[in-house]
mmJSON file of the N, C-alpha and C atoms, coordinates in Angstrom:
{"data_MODEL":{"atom_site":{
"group_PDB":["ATOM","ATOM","ATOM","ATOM","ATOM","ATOM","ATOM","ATOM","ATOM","ATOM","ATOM","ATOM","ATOM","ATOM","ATOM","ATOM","ATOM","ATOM","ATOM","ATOM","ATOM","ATOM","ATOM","ATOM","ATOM","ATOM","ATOM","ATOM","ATOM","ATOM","ATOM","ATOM","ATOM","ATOM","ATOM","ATOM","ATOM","ATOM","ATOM","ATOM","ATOM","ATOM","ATOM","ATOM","ATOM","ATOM","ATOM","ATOM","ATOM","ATOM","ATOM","ATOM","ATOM","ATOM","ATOM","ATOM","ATOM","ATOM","ATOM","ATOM","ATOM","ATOM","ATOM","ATOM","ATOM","ATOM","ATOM","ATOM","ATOM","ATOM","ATOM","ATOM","ATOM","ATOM","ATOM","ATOM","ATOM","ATOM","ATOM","ATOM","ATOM","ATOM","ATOM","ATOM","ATOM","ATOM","ATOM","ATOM","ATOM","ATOM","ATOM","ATOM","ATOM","ATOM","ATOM","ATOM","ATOM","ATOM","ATOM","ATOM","ATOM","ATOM","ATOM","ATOM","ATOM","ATOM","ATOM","ATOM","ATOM","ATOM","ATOM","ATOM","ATOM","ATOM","ATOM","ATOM","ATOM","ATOM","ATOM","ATOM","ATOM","ATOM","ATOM","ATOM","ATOM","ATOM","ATOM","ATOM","ATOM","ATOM","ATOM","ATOM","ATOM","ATOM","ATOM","ATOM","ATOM","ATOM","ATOM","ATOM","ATOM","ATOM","ATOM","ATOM","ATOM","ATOM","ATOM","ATOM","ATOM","ATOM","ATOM","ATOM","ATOM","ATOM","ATOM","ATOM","ATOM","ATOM","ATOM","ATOM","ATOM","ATOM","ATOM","ATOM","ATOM","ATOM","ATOM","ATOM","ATOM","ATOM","ATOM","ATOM","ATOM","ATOM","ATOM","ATOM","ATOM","ATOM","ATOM","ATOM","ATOM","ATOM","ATOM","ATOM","ATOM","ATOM","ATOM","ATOM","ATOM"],
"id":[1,2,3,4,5,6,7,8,9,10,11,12,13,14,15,16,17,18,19,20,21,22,23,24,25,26,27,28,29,30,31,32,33,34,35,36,37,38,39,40,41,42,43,44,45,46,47,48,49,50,51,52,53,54,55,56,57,58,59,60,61,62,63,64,65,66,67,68,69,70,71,72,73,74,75,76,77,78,79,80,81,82,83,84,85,86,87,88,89,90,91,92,93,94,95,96,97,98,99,100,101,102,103,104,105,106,107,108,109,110,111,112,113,114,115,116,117,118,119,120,121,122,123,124,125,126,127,128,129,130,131,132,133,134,135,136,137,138,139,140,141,142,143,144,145,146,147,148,149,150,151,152,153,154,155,156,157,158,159,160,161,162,163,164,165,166,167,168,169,170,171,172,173,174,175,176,177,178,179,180,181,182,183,184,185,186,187,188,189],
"type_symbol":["N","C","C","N","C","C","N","C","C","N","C","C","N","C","C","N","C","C","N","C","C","N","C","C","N","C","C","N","C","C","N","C","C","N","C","C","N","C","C","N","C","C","N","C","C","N","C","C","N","C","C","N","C","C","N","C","C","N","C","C","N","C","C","N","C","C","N","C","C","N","C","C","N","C","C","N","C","C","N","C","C","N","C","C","N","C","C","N","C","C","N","C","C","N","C","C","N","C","C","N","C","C","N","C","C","N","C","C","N","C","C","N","C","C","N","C","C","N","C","C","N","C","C","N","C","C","N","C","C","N","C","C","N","C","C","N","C","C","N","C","C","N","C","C","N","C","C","N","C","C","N","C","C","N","C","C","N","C","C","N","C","C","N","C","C","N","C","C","N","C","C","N","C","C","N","C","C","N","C","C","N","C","C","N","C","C","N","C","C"],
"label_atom_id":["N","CA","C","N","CA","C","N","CA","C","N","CA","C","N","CA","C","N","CA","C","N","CA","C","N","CA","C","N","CA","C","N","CA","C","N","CA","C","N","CA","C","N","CA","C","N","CA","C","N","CA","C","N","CA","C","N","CA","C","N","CA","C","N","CA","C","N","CA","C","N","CA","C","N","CA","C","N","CA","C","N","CA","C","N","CA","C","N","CA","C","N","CA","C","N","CA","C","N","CA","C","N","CA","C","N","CA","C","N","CA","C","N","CA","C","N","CA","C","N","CA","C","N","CA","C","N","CA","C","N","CA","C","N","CA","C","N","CA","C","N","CA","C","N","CA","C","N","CA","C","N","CA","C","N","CA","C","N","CA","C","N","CA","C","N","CA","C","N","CA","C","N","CA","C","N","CA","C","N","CA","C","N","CA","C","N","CA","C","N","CA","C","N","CA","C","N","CA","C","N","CA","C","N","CA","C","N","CA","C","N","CA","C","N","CA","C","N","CA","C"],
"label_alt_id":[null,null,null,null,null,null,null,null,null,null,null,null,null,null,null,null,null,null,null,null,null,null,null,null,null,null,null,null,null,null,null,null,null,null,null,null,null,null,null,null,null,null,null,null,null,null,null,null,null,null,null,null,null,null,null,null,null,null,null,null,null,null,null,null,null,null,null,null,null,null,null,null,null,null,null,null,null,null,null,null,null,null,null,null,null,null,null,null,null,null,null,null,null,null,null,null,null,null,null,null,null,null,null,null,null,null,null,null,null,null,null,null,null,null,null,null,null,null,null,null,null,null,null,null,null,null,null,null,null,null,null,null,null,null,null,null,null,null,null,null,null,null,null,null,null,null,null,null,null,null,null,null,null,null,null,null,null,null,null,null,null,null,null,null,null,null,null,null,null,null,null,null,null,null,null,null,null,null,null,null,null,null,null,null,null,null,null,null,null],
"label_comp_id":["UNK","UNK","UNK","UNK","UNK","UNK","UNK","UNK","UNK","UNK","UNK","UNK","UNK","UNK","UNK","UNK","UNK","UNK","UNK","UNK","UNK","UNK","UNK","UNK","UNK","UNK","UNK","UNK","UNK","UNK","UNK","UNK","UNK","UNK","UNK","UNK","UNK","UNK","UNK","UNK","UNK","UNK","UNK","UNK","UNK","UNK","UNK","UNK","UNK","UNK","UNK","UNK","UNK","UNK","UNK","UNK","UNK","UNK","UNK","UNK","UNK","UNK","UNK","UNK","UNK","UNK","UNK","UNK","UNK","UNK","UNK","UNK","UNK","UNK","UNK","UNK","UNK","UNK","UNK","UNK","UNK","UNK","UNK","UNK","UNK","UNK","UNK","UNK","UNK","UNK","UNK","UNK","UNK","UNK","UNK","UNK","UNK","UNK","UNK","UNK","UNK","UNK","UNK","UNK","UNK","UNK","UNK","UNK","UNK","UNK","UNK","UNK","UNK","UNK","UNK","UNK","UNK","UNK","UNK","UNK","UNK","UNK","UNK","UNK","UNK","UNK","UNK","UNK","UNK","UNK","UNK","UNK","UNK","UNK","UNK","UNK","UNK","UNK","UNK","UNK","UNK","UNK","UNK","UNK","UNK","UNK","UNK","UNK","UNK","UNK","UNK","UNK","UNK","UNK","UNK","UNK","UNK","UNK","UNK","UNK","UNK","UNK","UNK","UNK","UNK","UNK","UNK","UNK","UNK","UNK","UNK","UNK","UNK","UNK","UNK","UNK","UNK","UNK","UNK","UNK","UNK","UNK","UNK","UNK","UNK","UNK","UNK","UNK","UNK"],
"label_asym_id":["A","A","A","A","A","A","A","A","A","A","A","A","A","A","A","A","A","A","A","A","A","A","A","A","A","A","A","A","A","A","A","A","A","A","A","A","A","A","A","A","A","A","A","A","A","A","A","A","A","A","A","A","A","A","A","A","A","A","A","A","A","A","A","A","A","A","A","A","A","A","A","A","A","A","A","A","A","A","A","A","A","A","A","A","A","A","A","A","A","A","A","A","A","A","A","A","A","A","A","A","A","A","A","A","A","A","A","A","A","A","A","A","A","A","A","A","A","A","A","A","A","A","A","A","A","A","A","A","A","A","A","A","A","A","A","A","A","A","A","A","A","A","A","A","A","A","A","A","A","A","A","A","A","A","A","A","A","A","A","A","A","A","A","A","A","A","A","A","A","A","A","A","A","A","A","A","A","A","A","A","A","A","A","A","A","A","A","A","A"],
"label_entity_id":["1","1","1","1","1","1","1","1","1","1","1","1","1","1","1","1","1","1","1","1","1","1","1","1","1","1","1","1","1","1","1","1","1","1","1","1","1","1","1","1","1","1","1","1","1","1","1","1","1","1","1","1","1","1","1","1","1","1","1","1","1","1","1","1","1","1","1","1","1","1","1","1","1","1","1","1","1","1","1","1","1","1","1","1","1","1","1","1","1","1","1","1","1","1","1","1","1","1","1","1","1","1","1","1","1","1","1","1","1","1","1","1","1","1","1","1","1","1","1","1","1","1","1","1","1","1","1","1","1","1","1","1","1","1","1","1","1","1","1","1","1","1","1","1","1","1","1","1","1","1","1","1","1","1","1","1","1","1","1","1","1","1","1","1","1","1","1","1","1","1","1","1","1","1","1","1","1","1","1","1","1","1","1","1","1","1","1","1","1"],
"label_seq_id":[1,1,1,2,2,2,3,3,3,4,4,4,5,5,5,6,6,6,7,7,7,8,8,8,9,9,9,10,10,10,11,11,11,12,12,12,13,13,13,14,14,14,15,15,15,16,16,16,17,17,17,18,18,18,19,19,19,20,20,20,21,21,21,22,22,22,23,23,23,24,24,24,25,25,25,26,26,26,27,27,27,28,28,28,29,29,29,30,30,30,31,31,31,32,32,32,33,33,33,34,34,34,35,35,35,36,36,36,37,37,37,38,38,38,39,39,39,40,40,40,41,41,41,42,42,42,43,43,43,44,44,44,45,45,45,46,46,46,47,47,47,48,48,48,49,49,49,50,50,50,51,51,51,52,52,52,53,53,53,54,54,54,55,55,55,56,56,56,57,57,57,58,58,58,59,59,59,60,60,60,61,61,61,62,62,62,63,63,63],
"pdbx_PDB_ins_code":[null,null,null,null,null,null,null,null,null,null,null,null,null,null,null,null,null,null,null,null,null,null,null,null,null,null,null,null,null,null,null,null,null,null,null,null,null,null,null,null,null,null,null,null,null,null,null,null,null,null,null,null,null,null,null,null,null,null,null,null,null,null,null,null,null,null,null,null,null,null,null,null,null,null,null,null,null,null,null,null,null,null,null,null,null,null,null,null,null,null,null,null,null,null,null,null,null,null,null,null,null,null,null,null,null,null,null,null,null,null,null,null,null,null,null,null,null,null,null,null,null,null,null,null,null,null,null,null,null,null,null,null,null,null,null,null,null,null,null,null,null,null,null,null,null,null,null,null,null,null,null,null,null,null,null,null,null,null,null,null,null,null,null,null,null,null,null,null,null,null,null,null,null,null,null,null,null,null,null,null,null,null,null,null,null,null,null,null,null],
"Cartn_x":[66.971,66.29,67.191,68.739,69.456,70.204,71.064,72.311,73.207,74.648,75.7,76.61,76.281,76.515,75.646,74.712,73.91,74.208,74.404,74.715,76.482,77.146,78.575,78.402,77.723,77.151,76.86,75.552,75.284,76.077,76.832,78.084,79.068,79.358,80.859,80.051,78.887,78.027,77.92,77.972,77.497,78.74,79.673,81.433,81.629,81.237,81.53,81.104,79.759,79.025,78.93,79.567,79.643,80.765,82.251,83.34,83.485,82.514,82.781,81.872,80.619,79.585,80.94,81.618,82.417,83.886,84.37,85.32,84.679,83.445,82.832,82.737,82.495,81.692,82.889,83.837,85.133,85.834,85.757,86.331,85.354,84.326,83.742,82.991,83.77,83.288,83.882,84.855,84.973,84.561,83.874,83.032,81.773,81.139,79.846,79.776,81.255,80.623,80.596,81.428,81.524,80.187,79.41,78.149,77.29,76.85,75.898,75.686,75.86,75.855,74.679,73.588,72.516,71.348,72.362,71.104,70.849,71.558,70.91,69.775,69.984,68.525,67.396,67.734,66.641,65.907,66.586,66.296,65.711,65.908,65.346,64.154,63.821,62.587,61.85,62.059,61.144,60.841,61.84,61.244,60.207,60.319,59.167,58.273,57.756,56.842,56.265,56.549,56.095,55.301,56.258,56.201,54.941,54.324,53.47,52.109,52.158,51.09,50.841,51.784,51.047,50.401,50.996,50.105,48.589,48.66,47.162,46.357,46.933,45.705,45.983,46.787,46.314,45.458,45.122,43.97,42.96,42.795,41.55,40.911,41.121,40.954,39.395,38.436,36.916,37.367,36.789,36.937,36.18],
"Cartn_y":[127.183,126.21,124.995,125.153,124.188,124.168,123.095,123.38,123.687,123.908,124.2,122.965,121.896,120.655,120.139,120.661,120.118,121.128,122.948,123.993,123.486,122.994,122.582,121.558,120.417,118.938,119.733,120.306,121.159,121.289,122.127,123.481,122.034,121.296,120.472,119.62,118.794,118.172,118.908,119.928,120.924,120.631,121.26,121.471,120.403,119.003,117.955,117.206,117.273,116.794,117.681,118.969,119.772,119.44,119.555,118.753,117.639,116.836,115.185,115.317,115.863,116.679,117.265,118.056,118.78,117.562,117.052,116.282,114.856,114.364,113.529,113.921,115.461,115.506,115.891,116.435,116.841,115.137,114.497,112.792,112.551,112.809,112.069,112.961,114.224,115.018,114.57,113.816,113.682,112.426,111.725,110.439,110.844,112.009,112.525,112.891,113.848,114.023,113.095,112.346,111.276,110.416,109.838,108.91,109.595,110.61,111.59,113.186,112.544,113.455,113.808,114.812,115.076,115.263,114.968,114.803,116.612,117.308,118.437,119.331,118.335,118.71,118.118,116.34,116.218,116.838,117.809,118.229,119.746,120.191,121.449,121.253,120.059,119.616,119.308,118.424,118.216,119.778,120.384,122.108,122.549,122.514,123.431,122.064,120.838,120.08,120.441,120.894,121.268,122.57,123.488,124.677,124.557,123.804,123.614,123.234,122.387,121.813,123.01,123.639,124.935,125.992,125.97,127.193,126.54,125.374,124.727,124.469,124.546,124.223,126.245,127.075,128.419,128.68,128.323,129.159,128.152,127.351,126.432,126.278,126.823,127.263,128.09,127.62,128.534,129.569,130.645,131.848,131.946],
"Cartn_z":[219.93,219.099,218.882,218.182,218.151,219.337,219.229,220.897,219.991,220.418,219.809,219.12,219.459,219.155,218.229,217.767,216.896,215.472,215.484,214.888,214.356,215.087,215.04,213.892,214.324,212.998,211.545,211.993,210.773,209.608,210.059,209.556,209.068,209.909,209.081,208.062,208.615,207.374,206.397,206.089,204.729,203.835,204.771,204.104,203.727,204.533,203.894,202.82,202.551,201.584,200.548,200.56,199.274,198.755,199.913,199.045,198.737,199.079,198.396,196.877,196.895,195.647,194.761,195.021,194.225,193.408,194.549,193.797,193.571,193.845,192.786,191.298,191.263,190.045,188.727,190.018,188.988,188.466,189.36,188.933,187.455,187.698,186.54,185.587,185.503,184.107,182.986,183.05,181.4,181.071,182.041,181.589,181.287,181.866,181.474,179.952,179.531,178.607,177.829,177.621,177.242,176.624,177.788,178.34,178.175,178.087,178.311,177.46,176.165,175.416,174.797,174.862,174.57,175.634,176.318,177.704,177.872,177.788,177.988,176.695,175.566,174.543,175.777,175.94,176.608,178.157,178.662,179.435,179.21,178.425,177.791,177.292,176.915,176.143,177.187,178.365,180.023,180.015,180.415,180.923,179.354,178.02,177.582,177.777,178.223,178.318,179.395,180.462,181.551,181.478,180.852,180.604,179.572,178.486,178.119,178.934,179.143,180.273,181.267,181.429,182.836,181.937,180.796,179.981,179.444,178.872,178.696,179.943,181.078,182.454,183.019,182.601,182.597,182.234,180.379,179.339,179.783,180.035,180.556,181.012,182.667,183.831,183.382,184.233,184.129,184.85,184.696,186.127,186.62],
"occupancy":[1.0,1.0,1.0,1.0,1.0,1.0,1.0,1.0,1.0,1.0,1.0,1.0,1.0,1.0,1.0,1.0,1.0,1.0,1.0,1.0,1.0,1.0,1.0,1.0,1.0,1.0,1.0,1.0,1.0,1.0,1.0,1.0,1.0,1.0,1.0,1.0,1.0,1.0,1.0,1.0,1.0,1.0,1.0,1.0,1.0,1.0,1.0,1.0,1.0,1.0,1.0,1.0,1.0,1.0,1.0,1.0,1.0,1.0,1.0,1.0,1.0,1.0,1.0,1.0,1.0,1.0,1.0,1.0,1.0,1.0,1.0,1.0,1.0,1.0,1.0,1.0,1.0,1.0,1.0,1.0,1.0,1.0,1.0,1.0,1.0,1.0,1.0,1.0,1.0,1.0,1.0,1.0,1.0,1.0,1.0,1.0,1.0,1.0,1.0,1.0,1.0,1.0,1.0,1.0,1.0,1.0,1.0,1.0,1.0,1.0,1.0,1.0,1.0,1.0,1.0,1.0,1.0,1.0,1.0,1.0,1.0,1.0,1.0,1.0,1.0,1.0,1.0,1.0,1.0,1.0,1.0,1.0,1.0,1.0,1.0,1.0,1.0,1.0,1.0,1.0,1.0,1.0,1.0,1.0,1.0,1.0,1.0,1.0,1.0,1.0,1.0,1.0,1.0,1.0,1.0,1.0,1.0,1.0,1.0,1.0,1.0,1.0,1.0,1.0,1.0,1.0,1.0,1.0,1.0,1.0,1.0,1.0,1.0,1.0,1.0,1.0,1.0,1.0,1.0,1.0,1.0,1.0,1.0,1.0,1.0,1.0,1.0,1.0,1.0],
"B_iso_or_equiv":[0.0,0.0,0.0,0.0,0.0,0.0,0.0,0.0,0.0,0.0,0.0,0.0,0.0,0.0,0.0,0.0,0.0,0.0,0.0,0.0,0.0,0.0,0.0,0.0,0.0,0.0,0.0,0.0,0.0,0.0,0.0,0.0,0.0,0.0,0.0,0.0,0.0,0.0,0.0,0.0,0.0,0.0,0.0,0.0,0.0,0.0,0.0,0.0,0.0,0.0,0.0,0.0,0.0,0.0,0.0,0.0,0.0,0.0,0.0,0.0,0.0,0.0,0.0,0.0,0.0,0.0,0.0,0.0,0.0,0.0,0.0,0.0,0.0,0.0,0.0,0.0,0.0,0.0,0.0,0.0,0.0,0.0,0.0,0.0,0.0,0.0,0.0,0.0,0.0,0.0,0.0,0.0,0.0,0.0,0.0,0.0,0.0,0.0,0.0,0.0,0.0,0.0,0.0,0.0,0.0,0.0,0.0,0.0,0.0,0.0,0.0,0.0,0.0,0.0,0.0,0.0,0.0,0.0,0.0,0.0,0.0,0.0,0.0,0.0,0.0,0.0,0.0,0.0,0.0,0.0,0.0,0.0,0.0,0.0,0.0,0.0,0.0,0.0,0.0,0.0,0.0,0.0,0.0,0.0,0.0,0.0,0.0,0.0,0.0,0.0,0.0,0.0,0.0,0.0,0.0,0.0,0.0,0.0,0.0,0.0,0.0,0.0,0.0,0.0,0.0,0.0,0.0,0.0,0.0,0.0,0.0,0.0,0.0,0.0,0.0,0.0,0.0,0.0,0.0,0.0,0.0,0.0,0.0,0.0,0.0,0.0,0.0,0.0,0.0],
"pdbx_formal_charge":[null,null,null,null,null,null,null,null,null,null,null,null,null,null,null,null,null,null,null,null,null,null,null,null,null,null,null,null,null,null,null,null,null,null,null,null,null,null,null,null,null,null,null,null,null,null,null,null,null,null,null,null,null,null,null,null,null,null,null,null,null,null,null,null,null,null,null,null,null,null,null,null,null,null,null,null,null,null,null,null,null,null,null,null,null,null,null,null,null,null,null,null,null,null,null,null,null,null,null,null,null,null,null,null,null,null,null,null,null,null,null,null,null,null,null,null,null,null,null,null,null,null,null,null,null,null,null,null,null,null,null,null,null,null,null,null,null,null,null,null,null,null,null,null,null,null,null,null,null,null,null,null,null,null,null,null,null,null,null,null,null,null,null,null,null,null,null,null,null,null,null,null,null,null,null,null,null,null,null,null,null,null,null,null,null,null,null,null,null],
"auth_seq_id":[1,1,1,2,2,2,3,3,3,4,4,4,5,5,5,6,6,6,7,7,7,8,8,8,9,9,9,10,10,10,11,11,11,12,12,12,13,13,13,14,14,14,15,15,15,16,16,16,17,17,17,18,18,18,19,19,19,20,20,20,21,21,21,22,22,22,23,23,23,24,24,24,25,25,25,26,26,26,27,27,27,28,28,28,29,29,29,30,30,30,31,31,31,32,32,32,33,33,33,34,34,34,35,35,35,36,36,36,37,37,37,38,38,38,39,39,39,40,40,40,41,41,41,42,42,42,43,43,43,44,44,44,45,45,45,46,46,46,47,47,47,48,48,48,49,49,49,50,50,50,51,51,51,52,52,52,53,53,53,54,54,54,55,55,55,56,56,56,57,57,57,58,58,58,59,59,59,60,60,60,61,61,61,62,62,62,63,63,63],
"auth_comp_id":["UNK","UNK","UNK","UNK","UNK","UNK","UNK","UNK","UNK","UNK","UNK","UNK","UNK","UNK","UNK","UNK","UNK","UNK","UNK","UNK","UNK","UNK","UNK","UNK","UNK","UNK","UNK","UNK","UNK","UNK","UNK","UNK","UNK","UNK","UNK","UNK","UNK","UNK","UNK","UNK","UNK","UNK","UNK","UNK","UNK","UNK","UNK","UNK","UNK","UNK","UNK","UNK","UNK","UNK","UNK","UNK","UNK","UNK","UNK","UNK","UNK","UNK","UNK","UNK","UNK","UNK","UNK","UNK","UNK","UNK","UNK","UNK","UNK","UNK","UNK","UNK","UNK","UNK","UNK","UNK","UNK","UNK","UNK","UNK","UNK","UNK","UNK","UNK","UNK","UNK","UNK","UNK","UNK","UNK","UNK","UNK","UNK","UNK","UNK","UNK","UNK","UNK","UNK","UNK","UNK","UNK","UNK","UNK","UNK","UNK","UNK","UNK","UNK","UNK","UNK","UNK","UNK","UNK","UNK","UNK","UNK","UNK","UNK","UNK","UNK","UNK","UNK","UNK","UNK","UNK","UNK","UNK","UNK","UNK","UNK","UNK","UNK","UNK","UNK","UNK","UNK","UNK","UNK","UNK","UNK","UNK","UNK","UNK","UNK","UNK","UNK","UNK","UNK","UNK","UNK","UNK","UNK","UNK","UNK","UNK","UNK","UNK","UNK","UNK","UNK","UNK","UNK","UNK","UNK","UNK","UNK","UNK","UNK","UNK","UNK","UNK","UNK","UNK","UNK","UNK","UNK","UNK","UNK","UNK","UNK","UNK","UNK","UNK","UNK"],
"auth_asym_id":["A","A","A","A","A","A","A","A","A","A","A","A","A","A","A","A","A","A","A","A","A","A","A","A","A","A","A","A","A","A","A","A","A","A","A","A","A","A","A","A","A","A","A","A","A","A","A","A","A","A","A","A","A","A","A","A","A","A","A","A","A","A","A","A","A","A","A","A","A","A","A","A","A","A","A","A","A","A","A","A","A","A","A","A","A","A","A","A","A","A","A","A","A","A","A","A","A","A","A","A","A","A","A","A","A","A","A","A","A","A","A","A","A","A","A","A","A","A","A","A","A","A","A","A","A","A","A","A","A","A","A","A","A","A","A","A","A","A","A","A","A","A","A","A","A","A","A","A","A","A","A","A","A","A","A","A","A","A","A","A","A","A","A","A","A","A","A","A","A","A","A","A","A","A","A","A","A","A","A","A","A","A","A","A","A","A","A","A","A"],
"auth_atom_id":["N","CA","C","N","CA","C","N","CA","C","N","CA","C","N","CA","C","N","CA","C","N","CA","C","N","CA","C","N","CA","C","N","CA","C","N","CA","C","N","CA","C","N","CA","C","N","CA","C","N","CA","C","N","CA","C","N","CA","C","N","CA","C","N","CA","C","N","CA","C","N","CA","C","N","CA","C","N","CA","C","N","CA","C","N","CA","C","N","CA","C","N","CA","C","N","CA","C","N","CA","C","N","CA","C","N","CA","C","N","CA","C","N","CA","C","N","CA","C","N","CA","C","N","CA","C","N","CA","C","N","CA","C","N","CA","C","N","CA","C","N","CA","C","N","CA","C","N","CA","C","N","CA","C","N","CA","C","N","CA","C","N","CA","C","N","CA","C","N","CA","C","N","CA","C","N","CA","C","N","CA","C","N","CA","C","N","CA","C","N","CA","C","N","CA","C","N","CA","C","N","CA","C","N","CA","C","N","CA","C","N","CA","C","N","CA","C","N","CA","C"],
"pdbx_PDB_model_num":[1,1,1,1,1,1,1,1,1,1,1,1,1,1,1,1,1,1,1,1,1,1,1,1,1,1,1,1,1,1,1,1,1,1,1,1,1,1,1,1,1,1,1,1,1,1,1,1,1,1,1,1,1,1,1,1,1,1,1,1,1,1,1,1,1,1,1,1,1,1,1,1,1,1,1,1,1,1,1,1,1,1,1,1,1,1,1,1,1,1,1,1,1,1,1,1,1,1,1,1,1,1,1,1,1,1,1,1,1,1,1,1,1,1,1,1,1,1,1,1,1,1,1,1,1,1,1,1,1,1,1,1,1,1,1,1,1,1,1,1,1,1,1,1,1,1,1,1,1,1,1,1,1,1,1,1,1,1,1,1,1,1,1,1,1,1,1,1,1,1,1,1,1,1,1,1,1,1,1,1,1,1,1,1,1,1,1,1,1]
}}}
């Protein structure tokens, strides 16, 4: 399906873009918390808003 040259790309693209993901995120954790304090209330609140809306188009639903 792949060639071995394409399976080879793959595999180093992964390693690479996870370690640049990883020491991006370590560079700028203490600016997050910093900048970005509360953001995880507001993200708990998206999930039960969602989580709402699927339960009102559950009970709603004709059968």
């Amino acid at each position: 399906m792949f060639s071995n040259g394409q399976l080879l790309f793959a595999v180093f693209f992964v390693i690479a873009f996870t370690g640049i993901i990883i020491f991006t995120y370590r560079k700028d954790f203490k600016g997050h918390q910093i900048h970005y304090k509360g953001s995880f209330k507001i993200f708990l609140t998206f999930l039960f808003a969602i989580a709402v809306l699927f339960v009102i188009k559950y009970y709603t639903q004709a059968e």
